[in-house]
C-alpha positions in Angstrom: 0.0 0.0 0.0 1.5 3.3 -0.7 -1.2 6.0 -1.3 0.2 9.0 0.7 -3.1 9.8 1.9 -3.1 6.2 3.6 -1.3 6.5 7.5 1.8 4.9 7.9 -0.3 3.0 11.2 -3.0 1.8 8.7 -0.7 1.1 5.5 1.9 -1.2 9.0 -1.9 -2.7 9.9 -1.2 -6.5 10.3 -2.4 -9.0 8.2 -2.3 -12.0 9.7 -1.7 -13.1 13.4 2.0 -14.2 13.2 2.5 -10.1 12.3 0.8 -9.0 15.2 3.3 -7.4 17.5 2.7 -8.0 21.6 0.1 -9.4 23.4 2.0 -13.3 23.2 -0.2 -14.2 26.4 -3.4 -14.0 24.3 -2.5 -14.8 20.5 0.7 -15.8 20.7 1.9 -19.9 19.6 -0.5 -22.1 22.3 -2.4 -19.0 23.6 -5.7 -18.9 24.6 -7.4 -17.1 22.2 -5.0 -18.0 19.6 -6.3 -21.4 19.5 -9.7 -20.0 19.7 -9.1 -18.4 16.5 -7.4 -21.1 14.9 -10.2 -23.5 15.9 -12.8 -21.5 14.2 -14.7 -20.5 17.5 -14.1 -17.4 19.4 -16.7 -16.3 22.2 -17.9 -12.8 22.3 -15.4 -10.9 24.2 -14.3 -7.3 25.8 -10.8 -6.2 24.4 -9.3 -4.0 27.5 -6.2 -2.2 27.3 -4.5 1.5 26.7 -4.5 2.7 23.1 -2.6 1.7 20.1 -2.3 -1.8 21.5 -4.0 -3.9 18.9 -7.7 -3.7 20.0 -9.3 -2.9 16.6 -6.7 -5.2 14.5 -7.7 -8.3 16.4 -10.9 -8.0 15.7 -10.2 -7.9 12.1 -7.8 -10.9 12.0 -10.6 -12.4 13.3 -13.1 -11.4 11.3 -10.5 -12.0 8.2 -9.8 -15.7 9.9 -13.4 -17.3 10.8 -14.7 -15.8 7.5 -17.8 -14.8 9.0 -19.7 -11.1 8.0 -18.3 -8.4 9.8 -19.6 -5.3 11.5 -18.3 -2.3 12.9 -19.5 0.8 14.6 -18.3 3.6 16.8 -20.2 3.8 20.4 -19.1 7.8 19.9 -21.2 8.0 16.5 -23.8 5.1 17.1 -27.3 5.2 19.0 -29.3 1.8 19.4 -30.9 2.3 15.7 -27.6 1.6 14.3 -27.6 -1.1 16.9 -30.4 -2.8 15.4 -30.0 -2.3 12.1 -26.4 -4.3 12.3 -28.9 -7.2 14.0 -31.4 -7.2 11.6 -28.8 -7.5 8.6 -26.5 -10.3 10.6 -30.5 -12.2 10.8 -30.9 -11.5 6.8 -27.4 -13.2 6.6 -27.9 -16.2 8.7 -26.2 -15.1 11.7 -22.9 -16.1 13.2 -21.9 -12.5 12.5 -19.3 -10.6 14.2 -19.7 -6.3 15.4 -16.7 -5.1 16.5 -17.7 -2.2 18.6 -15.2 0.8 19.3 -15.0 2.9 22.6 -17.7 0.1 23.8 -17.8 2.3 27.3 -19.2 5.2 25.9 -22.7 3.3 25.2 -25.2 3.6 27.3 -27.1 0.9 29.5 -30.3 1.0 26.8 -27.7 0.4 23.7 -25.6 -1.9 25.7 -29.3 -4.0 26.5 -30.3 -3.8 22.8 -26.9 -6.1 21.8 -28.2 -8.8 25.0 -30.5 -11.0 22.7 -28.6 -10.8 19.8 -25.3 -11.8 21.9 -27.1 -14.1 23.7 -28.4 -16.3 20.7 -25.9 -16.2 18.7 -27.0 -13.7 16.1 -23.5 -11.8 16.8 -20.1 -12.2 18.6 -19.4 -9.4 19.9 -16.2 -7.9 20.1 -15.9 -4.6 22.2 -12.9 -2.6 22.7 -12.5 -0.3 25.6 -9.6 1.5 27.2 -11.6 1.6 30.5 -12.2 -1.3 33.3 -15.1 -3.3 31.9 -16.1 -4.0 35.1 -17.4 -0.4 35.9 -18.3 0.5 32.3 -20.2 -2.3 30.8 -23.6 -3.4 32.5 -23.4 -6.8 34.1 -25.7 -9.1 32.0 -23.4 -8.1 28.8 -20.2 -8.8 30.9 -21.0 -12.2 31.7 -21.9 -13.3 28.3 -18.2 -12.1 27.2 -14.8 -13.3 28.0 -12.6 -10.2 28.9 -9.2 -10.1 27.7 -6.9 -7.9 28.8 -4.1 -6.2 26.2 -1.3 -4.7 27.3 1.4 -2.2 26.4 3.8 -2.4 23.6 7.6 -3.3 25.2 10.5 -1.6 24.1 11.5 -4.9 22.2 8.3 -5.2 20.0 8.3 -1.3 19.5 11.5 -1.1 17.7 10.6 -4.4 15.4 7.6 -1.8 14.8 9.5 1.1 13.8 12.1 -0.8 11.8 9.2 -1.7 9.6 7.9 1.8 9.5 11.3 2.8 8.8 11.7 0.3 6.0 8.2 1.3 4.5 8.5 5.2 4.6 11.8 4.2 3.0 10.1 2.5 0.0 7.7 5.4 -0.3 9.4 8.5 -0.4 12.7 7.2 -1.1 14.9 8.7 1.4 18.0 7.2 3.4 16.3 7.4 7.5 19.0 6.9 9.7 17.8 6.3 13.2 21.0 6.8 15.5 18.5 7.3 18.3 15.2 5.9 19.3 14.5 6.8 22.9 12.3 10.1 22.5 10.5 7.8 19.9 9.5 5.1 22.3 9.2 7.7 25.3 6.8 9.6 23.2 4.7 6.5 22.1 3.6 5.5 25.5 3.5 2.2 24.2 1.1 3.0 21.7 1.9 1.7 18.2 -0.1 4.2 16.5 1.6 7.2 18.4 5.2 5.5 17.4 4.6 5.4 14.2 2.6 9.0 13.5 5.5 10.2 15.2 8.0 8.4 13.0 6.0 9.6 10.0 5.6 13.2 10.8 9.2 13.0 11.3 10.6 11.8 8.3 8.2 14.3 6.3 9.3 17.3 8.1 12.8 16.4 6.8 13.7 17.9 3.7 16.0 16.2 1.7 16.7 13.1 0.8 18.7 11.6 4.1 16.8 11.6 7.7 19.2 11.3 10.6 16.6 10.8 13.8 18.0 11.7 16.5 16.3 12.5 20.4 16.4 16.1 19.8 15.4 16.0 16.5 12.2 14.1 17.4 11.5 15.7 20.2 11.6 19.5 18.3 9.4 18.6 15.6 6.6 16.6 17.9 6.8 19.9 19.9 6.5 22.3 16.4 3.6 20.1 14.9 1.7 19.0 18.2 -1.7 19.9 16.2 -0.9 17.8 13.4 0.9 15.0 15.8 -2.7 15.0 17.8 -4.9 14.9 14.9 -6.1 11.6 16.0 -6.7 12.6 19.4 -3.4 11.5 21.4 -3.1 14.5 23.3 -5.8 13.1 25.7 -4.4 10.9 27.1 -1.0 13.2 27.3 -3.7 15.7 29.2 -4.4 12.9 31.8 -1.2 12.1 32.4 -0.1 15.6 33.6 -3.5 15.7 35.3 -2.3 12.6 37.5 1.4 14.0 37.4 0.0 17.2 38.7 -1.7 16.1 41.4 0.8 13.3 42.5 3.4 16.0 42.5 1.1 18.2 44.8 0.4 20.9 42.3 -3.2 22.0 43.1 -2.7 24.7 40.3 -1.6 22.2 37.9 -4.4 20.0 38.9 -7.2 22.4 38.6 -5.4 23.7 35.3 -5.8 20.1 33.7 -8.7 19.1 35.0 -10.5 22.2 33.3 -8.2 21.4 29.9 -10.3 18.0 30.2 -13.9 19.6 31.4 -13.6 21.8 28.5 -12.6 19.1 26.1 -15.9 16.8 27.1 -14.1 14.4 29.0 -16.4 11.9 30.5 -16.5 13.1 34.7 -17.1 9.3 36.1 -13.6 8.9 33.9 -11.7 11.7 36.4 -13.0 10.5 39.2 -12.2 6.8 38.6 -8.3 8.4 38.2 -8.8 10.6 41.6 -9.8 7.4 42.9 -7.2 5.3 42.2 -4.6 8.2 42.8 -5.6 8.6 46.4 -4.8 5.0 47.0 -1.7 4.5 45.5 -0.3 8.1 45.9 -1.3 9.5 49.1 -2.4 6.1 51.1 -2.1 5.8 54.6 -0.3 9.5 54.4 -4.3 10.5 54.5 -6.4 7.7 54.4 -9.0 10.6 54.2 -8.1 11.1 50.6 -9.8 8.0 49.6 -12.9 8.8 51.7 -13.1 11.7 49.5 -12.3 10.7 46.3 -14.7 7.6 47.0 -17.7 10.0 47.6 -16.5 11.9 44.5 -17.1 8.7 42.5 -20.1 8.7 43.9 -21.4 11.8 43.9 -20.5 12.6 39.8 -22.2 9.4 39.5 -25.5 10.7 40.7 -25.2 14.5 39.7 -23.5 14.5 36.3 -22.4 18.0 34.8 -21.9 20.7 34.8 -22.2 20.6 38.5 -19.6 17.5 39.1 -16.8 19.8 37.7 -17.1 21.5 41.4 -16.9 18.5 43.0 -14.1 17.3 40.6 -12.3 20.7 41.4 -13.0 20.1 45.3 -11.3 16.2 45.0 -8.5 17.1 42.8 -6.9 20.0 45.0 -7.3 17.9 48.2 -5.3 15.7 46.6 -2.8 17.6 45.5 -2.3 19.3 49.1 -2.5 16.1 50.1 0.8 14.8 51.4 2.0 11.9 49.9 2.6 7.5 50.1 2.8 5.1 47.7 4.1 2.7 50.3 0.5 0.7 49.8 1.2 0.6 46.0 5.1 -0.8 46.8 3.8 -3.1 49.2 1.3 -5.2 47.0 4.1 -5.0 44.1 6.8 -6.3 45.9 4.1 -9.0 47.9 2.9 -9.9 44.4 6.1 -10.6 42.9 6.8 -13.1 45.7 3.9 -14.7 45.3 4.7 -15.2 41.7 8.8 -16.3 42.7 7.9 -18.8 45.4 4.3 -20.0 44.4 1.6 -21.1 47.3 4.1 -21.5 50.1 2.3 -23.6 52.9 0.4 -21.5 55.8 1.7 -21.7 59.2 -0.5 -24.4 60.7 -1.3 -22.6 63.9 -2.9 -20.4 61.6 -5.0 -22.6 59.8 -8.6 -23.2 59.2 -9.3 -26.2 61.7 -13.2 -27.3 61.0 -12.9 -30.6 61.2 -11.8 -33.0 63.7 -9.4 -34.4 61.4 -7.7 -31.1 60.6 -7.7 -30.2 64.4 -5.7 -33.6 65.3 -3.3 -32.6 62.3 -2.2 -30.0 63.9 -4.3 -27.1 62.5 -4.8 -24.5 64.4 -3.2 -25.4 67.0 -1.3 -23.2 69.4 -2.5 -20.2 67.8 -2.7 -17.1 70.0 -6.1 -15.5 69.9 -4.6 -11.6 69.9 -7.5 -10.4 71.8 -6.8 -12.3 74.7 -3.4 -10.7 75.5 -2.4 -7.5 77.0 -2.8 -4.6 74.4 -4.3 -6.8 71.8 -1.3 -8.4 70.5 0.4 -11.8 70.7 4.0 -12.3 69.1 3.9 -15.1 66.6 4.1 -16.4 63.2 2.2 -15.3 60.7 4.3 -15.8 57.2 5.2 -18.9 55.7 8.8 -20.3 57.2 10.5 -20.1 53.8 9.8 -16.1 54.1 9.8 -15.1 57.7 10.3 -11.9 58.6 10.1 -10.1 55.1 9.3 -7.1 55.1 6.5 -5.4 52.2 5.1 -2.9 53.6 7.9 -0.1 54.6 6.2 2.9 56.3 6.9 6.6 54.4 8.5 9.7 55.7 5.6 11.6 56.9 3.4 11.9 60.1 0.9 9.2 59.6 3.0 6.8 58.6 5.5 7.2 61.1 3.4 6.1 63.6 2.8 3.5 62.2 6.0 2.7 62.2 6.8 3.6 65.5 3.5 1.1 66.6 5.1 -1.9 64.5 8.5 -1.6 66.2 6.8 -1.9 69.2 5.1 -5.0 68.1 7.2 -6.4 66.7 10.9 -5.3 68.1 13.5 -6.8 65.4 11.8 -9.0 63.6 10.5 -6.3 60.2 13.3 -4.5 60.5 11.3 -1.4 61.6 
């Protein structure tokens, strides 16, 4: 393909699934929906994952795969009509079709319910992409009749396979010599977003004159920066708007916040979308600094839910500078990491037995449960003893931060515990 009308991310569009980039825990060789695929029978599903990931190209490789009619429509552009209609025409064409639907969050609970019966039947798969937990934006009988997969970002490894075909393509069409001696304002500006890689790549090579290209950090960087209207024409700067939105806040800015937050008010961001942001921010940047902060960002959530604009934008305003003036821990968010990637080193370690379950008589003459020190039942609450598995003992995951809250807790836990955490 090489009209230049055609985007360098369209013209790079894979074919086939052995040129789809990423994503080797769902389609790559023995994966789960690989084989569905290759067996001829996928279930409807819920694509979840950032942009520029490979949403809407899996759902043409399958449609290109199982042979079956396709459908697609925008949940920005389409209304339940356009719902129907696709249902009525998959019926005139014996069913078994496949709708891929875009930006599936942004329909509503009546044009979600109008896909149920036809779902349900078997009069469509449906394939919905969505950058946004499926768990809070698609209504519950839909979700269960779907299997969710998760997509995530592009690595740094299957990014630069993507711009060395870009590279090699742009070469064939405009004929010049690119010479990339540098590539990490290229990946850095992509996010991990193929689409954004290779726009930027593109607008790039054509702001070169000339017929060699030398890409170099600075380079990139200056020309993103000169063209950013023409870099955002497909709408990338939103999600470069709520990333110095979260920056802003984490980084205790409330000007910044406010400044952003209006940027996306303005810009007809979807409010429940902040405050699911504010609400995850307050956990894993301000914690047990001020567990108040997720109090209020929790009755934020709530509260945009039931008022909708323009009157959440105060209560949006309200959330986001508390935060910001918020001091700040993300010892929660390092705790769960570090406890996670445990889990996942040493497997399911055997509990303790004096903490075990004991319901039976069996388990109680085992050994479970026994000498297990009821806390209550000891001066100030607390009874010294073993809680972690013997292979880990005394690790510690949770490491207190450097501000008031937190240091008592600290302070408490080295009373507890004396040595043992390292507190």
């Amino acid at each position: 393909m090489t009209d230049k009308n055609v985007p360098l991310a369209e013209k790079l569009r894979p074919r086939t699934l052995d040129e789809f980039l990423g994503q080797d825990h769902l389609v790559g060789p023995g994966a789960i929906l690989r084989k569905s695929i290759e067996g001829g029978q996928v279930p409807s599903m819920i694509l979840w994952g950032p942009p520029g990931v490979g949403k809407t190209t899996l759902a043409m490789l399958i449609s290109h795969k199982l042979l079956r009619p396709f459908y697609t429509l925008s949940a920005v552009s389409s209304g339940v009509k356009d719902v129907r209609h696709v249902i009525q025409k998959a019926k005139e064409s014996g069913g078994n079709a496949i709708l891929f639907i875009d930006e599936i969050h942004r329909f509503s609970k009546s044009q979600q319910d109008s896909l149920l019966g036809a779902v349900e039947t078997g009069v469509l798969t449906l394939i919905g992409a969505t950058t946004e937990n499926p768990s809070f934006e698609v209504i519950s009988p839909l979700l269960s009749r779907c299997q969710v997969y998760i997509l995530k970002e592009l690595d740094p490894d299957d990014l630069k396979k993507l711009l060395n075909r870009g590279t090699e393509l742009l070469h064939q069409d405009t004929g010049k010599q690119i010479d990339v001696r540098q590539t990490e304002a290229l990946l850095r500006v992509s996010g991990g977003d193929a689409r954004k890689l290779l726009n930027a790549l593109e607008l790039a090579v054509h702001s070169t004159a000339g017929k060699k290209v030398v890409l170099t950090n600075d380079m990139v960087l200056s020309v993103i920066q000169q063209n950013l209207a023409l870099y955002d024409k497909a709408g990338e700067m939103h999600y470069d708007v709520i990333s110095a939105f979260i920056k802003s806040v984490r980084g205790s800015d409330p000007n910044a916040a406010v400044y952003y937050l209006a940027r996306m008010i303005e810009g007809g961001e979807d409010p429940k979308f902040i405050a699911r942001r504010l609400l995850i921010l307050a956990s894993e940047d301000i914690g047990n600094a001020n567990p108040n902060a997720l109090l209020l960002a929790t009755s934020c959530f709530e509260a945009v839910n039931m008022i909708g604009m323009p009157e959440s934008r105060i209560i949006l305003s309200q959330t986001a500078i508390y935060l910001a003036s918020s001091p700040k821990s993300n010892a929660s968010y390092l705790a769960i990491n570090k406890a996670q990637d445990l889990v996942r080193k040493t497997g399911d370690l055997a509990v303790p037995l004096a903490i075990r379950n004991a319901p039976t008589k069996l388990m109680k003459e085992a050994g479970y449960s026994k000498d297990y020190k009821y806390a209550h039942d000891h001066p100030g609450h607390f009874a010294f003893q073993e809680f972690l598995p013997d292979k880990i003992a005394g690790i510690r995951f949770f490491d207190p931060a450097e501000n008031a809250r937190e240091k008592e807790m600290r302070a408490r836990l080295k009373a507890l515990w004396k040595d043992k955490y390292g507190y």
